[in-house]
OpenMM code with the backbone's topology and positions (N, CA, C; nanometers):
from openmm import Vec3, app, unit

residues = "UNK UNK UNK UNK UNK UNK UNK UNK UNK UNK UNK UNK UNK UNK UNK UNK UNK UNK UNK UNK UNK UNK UNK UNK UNK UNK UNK UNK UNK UNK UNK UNK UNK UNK UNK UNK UNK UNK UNK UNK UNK UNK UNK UNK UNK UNK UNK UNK UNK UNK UNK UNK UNK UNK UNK UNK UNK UNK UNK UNK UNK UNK UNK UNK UNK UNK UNK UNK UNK UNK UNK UNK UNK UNK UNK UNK UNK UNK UNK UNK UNK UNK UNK UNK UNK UNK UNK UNK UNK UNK UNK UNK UNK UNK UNK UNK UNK UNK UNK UNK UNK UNK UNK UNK UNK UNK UNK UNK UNK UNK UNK UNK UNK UNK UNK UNK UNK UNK UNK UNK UNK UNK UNK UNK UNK UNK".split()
positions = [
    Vec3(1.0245, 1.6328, 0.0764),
    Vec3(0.9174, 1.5457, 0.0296),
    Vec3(0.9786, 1.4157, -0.0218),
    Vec3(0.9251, 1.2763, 0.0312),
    Vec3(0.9777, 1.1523, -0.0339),
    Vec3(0.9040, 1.1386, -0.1755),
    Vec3(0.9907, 1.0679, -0.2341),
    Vec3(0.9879, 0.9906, -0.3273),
    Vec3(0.9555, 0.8310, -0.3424),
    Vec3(0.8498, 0.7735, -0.4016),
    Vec3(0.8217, 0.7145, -0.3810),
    Vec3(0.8093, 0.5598, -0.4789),
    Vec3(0.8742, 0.4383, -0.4719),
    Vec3(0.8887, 0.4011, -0.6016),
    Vec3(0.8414, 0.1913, -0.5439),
    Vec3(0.7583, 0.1805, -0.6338),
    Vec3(0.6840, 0.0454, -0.5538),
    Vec3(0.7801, -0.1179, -0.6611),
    Vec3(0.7589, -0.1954, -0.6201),
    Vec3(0.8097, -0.3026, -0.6541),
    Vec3(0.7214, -0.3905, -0.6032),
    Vec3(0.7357, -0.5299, -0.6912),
    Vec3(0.7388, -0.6784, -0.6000),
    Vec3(0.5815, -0.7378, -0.6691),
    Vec3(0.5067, -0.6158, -0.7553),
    Vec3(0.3797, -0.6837, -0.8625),
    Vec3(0.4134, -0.7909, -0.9302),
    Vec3(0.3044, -0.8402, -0.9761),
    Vec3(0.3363, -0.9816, -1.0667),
    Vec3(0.2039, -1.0758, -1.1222),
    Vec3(0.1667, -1.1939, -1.1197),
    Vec3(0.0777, -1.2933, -1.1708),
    Vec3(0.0621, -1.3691, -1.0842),
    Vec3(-0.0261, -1.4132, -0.9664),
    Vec3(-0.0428, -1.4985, -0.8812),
    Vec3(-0.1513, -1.5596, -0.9252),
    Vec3(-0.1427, -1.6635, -0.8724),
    Vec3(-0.3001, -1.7820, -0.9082),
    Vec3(-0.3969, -1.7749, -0.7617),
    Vec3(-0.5400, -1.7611, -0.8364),
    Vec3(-0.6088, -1.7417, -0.7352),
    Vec3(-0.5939, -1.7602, -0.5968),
    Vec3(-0.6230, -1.7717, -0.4813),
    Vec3(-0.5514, -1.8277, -0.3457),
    Vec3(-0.3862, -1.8167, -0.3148),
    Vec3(-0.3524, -1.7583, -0.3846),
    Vec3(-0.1920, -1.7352, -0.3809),
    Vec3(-0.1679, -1.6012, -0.2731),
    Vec3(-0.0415, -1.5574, -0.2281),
    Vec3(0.0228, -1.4936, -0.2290),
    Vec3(0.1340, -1.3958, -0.2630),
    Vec3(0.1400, -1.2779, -0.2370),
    Vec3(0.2507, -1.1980, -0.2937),
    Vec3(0.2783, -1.0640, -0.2096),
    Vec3(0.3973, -1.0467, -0.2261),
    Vec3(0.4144, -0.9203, -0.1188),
    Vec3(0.4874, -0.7777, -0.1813),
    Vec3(0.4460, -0.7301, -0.2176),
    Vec3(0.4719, -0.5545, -0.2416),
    Vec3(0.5184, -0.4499, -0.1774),
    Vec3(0.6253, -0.3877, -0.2392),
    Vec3(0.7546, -0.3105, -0.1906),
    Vec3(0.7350, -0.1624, -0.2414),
    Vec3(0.7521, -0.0723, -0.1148),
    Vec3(0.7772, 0.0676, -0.1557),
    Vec3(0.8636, 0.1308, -0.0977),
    Vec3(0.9950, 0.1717, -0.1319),
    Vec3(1.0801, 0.1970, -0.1252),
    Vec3(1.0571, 0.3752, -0.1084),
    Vec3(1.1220, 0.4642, -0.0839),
    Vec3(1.1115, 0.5801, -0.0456),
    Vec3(1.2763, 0.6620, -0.0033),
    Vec3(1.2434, 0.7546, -0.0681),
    Vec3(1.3485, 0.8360, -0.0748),
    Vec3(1.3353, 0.9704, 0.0269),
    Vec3(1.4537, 1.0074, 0.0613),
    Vec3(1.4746, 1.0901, 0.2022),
    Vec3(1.5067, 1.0588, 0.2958),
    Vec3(1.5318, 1.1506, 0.4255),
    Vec3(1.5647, 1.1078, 0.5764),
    Vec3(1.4424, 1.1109, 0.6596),
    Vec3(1.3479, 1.2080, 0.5932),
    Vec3(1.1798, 1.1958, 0.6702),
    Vec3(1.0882, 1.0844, 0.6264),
    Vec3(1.1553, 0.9731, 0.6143),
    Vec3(1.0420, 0.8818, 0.5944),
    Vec3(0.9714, 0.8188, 0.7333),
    Vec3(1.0073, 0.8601, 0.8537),
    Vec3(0.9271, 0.8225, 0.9769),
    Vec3(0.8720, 0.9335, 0.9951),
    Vec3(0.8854, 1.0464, 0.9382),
    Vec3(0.7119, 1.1440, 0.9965),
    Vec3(0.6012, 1.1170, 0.9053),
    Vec3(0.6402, 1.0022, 0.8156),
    Vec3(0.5198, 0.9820, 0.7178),
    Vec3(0.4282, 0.8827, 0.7049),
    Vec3(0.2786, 0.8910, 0.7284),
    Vec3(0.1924, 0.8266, 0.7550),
    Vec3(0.2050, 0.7125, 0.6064),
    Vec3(0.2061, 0.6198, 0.5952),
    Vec3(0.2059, 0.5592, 0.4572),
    Vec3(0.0953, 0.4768, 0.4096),
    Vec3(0.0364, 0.4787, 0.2880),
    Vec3(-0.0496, 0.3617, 0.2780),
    Vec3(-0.0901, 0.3160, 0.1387),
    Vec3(-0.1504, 0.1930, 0.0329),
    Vec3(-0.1787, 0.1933, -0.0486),
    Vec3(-0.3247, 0.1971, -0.0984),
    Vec3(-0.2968, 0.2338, -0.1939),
    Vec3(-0.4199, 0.2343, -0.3461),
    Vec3(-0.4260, 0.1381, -0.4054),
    Vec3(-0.5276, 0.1074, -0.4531),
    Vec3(-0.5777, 0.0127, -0.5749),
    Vec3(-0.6364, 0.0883, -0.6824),
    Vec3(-0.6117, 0.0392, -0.8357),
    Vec3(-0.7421, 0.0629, -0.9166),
    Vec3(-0.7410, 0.0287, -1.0103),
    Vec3(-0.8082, -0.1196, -1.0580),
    Vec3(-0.8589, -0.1904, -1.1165),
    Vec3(-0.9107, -0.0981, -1.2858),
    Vec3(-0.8975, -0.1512, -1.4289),
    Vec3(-0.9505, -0.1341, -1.5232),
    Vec3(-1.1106, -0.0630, -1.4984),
    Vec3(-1.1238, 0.0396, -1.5528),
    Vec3(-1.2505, 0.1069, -1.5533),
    Vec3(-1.3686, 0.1609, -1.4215),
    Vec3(-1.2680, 0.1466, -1.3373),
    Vec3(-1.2744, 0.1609, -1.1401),
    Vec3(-1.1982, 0.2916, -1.0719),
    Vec3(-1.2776, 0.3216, -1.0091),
    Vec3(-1.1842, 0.4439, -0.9185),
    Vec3(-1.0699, 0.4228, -0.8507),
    Vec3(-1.0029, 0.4801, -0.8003),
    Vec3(-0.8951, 0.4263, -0.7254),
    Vec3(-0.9660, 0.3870, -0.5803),
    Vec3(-0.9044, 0.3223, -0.5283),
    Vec3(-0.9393, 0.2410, -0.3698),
    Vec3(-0.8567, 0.2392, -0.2765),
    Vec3(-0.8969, 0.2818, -0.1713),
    Vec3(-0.7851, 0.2930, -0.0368),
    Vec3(-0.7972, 0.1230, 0.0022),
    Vec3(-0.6380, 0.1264, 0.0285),
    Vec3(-0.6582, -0.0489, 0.0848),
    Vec3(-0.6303, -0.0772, 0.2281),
    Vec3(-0.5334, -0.0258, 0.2430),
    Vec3(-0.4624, 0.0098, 0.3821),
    Vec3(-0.3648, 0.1362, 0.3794),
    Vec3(-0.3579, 0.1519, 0.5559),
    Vec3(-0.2316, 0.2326, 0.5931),
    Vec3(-0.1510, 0.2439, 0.7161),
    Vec3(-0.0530, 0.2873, 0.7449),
    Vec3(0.0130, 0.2743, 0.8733),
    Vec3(0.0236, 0.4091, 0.9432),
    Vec3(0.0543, 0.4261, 1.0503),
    Vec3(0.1338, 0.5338, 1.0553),
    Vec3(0.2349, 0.5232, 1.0963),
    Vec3(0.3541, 0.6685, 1.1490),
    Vec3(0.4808, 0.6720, 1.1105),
    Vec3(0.5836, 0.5683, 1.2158),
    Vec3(0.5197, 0.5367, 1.3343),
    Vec3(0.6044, 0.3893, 1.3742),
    Vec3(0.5572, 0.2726, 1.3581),
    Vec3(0.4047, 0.2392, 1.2845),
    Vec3(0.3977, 0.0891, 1.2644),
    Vec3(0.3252, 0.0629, 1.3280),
    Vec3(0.2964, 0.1575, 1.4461),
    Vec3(0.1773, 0.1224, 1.5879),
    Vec3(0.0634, 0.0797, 1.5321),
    Vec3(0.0466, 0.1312, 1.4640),
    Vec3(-0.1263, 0.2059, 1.4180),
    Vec3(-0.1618, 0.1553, 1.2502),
    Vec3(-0.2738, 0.0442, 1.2395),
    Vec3(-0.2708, 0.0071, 1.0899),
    Vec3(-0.4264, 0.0378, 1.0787),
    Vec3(-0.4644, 0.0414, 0.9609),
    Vec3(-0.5715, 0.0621, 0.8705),
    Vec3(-0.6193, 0.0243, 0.7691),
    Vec3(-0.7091, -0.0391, 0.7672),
    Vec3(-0.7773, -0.1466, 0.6553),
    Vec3(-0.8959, -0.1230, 0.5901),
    Vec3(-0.9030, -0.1620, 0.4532),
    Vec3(-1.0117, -0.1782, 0.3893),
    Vec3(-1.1092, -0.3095, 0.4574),
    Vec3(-1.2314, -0.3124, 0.4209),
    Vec3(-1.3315, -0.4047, 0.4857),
    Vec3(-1.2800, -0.5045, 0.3743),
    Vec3(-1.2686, -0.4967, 0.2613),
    Vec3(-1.2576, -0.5887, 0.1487),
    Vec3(-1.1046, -0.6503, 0.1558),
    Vec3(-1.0166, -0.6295, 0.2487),
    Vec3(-0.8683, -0.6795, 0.2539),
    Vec3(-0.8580, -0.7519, 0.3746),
    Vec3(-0.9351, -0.7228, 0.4892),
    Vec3(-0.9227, -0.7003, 0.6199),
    Vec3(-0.9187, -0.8507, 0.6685),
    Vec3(-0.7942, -0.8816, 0.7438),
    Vec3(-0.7948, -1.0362, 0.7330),
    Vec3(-0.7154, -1.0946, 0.6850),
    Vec3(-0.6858, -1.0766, 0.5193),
    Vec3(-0.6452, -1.1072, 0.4137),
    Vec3(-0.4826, -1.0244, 0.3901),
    Vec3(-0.4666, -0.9264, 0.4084),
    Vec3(-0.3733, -0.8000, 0.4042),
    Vec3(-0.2922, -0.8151, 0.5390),
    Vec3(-0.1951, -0.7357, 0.5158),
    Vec3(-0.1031, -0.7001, 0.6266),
    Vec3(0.0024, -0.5797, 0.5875),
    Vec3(-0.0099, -0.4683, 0.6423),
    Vec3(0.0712, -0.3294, 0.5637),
    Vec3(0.2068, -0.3019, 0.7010),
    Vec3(0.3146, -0.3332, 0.6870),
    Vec3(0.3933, -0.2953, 0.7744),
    Vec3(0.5325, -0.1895, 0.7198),
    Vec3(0.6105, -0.1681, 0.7832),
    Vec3(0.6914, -0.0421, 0.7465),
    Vec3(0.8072, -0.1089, 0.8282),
    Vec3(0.9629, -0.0620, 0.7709),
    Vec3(1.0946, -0.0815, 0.8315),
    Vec3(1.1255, 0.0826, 0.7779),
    Vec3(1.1364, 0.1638, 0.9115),
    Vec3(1.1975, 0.2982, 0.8702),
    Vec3(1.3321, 0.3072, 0.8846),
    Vec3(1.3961, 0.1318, 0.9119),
    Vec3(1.5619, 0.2111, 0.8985),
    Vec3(1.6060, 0.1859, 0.7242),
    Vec3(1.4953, 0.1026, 0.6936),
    Vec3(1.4879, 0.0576, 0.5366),
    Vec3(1.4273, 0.1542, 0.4245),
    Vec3(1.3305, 0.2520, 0.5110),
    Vec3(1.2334, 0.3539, 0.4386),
    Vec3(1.1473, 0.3097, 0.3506),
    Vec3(1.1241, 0.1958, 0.4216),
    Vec3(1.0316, 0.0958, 0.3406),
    Vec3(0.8878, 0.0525, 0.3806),
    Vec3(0.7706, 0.0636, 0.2874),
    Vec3(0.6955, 0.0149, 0.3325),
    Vec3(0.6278, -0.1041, 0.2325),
    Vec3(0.5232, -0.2368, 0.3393),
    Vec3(0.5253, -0.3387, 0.2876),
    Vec3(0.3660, -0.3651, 0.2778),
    Vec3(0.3472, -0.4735, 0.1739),
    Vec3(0.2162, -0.4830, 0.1401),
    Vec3(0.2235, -0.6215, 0.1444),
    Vec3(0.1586, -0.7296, 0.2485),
    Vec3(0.1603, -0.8739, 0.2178),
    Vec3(0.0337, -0.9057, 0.2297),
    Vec3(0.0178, -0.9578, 0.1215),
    Vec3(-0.1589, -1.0257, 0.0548),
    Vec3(-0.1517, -1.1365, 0.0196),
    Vec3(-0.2614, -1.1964, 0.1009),
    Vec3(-0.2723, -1.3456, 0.1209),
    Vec3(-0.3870, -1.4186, 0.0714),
    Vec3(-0.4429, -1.5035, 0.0797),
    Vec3(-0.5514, -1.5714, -0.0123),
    Vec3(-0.5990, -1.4619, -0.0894),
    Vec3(-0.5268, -1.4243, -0.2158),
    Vec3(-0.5771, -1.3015, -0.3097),
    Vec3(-0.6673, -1.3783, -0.3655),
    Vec3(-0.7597, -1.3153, -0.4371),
    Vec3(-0.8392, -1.3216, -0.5485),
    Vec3(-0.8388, -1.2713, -0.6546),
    Vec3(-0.9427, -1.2922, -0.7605),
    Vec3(-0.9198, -1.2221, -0.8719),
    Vec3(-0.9905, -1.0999, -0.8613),
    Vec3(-1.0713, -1.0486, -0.7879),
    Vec3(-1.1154, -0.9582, -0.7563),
    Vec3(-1.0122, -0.7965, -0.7563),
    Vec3(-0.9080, -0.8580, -0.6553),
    Vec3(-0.8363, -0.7881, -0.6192),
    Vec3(-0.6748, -0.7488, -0.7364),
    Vec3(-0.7298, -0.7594, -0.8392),
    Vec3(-0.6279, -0.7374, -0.9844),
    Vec3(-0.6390, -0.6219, -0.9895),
    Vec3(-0.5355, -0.4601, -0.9951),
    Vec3(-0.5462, -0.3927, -0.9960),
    Vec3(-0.4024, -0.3460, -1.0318),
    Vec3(-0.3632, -0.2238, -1.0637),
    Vec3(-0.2286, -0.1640, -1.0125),
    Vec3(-0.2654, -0.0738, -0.9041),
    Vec3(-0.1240, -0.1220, -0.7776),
    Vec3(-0.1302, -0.0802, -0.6342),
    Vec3(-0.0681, 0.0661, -0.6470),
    Vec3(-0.1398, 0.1437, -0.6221),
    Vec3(-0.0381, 0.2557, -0.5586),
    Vec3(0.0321, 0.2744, -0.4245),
    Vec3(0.1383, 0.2904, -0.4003),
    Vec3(0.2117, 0.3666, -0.2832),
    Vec3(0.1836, 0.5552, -0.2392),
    Vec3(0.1477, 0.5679, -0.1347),
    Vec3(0.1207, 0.6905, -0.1005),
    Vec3(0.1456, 0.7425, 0.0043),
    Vec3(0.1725, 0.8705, 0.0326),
    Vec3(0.2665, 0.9258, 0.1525),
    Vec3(0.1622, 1.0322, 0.2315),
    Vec3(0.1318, 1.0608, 0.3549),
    Vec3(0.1056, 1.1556, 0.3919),
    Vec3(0.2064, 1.2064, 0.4996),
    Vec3(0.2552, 1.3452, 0.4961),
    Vec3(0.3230, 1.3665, 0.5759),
    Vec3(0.2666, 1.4097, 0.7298),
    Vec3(0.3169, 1.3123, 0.8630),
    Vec3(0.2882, 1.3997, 0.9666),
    Vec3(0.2664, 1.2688, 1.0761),
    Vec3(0.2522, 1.3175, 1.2065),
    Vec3(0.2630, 1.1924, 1.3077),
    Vec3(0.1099, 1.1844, 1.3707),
    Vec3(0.0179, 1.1632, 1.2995),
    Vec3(-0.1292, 1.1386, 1.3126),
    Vec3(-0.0978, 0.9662, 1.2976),
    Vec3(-0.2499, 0.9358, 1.3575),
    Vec3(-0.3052, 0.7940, 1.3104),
    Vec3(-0.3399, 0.8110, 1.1908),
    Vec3(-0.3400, 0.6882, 1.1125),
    Vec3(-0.3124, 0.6288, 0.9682),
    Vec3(-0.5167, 0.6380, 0.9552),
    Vec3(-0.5721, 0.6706, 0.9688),
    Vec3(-0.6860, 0.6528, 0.9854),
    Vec3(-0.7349, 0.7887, 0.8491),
    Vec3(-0.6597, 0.7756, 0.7329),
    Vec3(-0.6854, 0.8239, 0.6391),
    Vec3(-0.7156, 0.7361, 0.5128),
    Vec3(-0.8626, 0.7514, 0.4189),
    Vec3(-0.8577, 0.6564, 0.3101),
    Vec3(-0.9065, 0.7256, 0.2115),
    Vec3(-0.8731, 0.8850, 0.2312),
    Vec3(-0.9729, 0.9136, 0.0695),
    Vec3(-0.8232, 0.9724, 0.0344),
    Vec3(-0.7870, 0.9663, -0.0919),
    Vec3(-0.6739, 0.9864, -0.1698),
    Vec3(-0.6318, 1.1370, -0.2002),
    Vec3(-0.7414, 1.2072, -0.1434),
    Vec3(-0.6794, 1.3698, -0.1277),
    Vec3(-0.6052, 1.3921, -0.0005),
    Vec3(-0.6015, 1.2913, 0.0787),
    Vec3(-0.5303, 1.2737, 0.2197),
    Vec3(-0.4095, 1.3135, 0.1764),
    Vec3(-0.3953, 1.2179, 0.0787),
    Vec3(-0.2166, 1.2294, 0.0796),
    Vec3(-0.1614, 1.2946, -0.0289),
    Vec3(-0.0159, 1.3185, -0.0017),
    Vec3(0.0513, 1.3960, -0.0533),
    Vec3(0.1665, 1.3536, -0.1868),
    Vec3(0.1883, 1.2380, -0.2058),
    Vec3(0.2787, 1.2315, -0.2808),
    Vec3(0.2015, 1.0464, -0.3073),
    Vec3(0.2512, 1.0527, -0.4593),
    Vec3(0.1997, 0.9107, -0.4756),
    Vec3(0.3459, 0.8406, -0.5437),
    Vec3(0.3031, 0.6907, -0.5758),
    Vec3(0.4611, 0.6038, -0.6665),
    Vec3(0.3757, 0.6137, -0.7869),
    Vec3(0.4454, 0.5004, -0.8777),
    Vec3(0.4189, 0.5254, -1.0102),
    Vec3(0.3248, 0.3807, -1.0376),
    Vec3(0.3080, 0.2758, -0.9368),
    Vec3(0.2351, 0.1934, -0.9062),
    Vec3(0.3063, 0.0835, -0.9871),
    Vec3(0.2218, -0.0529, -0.9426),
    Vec3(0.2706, -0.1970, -0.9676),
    Vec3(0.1295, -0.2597, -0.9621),
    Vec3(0.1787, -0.3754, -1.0909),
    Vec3(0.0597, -0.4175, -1.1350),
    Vec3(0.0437, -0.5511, -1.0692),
    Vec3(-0.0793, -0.5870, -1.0189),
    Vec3(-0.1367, -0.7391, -0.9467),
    Vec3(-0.2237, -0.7474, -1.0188),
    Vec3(-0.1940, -0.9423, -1.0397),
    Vec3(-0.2827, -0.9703, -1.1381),
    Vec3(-0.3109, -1.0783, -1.0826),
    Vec3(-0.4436, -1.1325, -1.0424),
    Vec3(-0.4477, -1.2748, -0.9889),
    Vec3(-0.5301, -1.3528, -1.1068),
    Vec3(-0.4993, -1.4521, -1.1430),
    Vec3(-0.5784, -1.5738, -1.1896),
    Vec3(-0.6607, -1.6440, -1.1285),
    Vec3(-0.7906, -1.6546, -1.2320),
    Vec3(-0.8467, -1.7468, -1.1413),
    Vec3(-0.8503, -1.8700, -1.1908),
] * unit.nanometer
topology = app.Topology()
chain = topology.addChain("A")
for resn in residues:
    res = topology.addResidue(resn, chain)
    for name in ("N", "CA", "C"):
        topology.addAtom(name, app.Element.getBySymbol(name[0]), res)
């Protein structure tokens, strides 16, 4: 089972950019479908996107879609979160999340997966 540990949160100003890092521990990080969470102060958690285990195959929230881009380097065991004209809307801490197995990424409810990070906080200004 990977381990899962996110980086690269911070303070962006409205219309800004920023890109978010999840790093992952093990040699099975390409049988693993990957994708993130959101969840905002007094809010459920939120599926945002996901990939699956070569990168083929991505998956989006309606509310990112456009805006987002979720890609993966498995010789790095890394997966990436780049968000573009953010808003303040979108202030939350991100989770990183793993499902194990070589399906399409076409998973968004959070019992999907199997292992979560310890998350990173986005904060946009408006």
């Amino acid at each position: 089972q990977v381990q899962l540990v996110e980086s690269g949160g911070g303070l962006v100003q409205d219309g800004g950019s920023l890109r978010i890092s999840c790093a992952a521990s093990g040699r099975t990080f390409g049988t693993y479908v990957m994708g993130w969470f959101r969840q905002a102060p007094g809010k459920e958690r939120e599926f945002v996107a996901a990939i699956n285990w070569s990168g083929g195959s991505t998956y989006y929230a309606d509310s990112v879609k456009g805006r987002f881009t979720i890609s993966r380097d498995n010789a790095k065991n890394t997966v990436y979160l780049q968000m573009n004209s953010l808003k303040p809307e979108d202030t939350a801490v991100y989770y990183c999340t793993a499902r194990r197995g070589l399906q399409g990424p076409y998973y968004s409810d959070s019992s999907d997966y199997d292992t979560w990070g310890q998350g990173t906080q986005v904060t946009v200004s408006s």
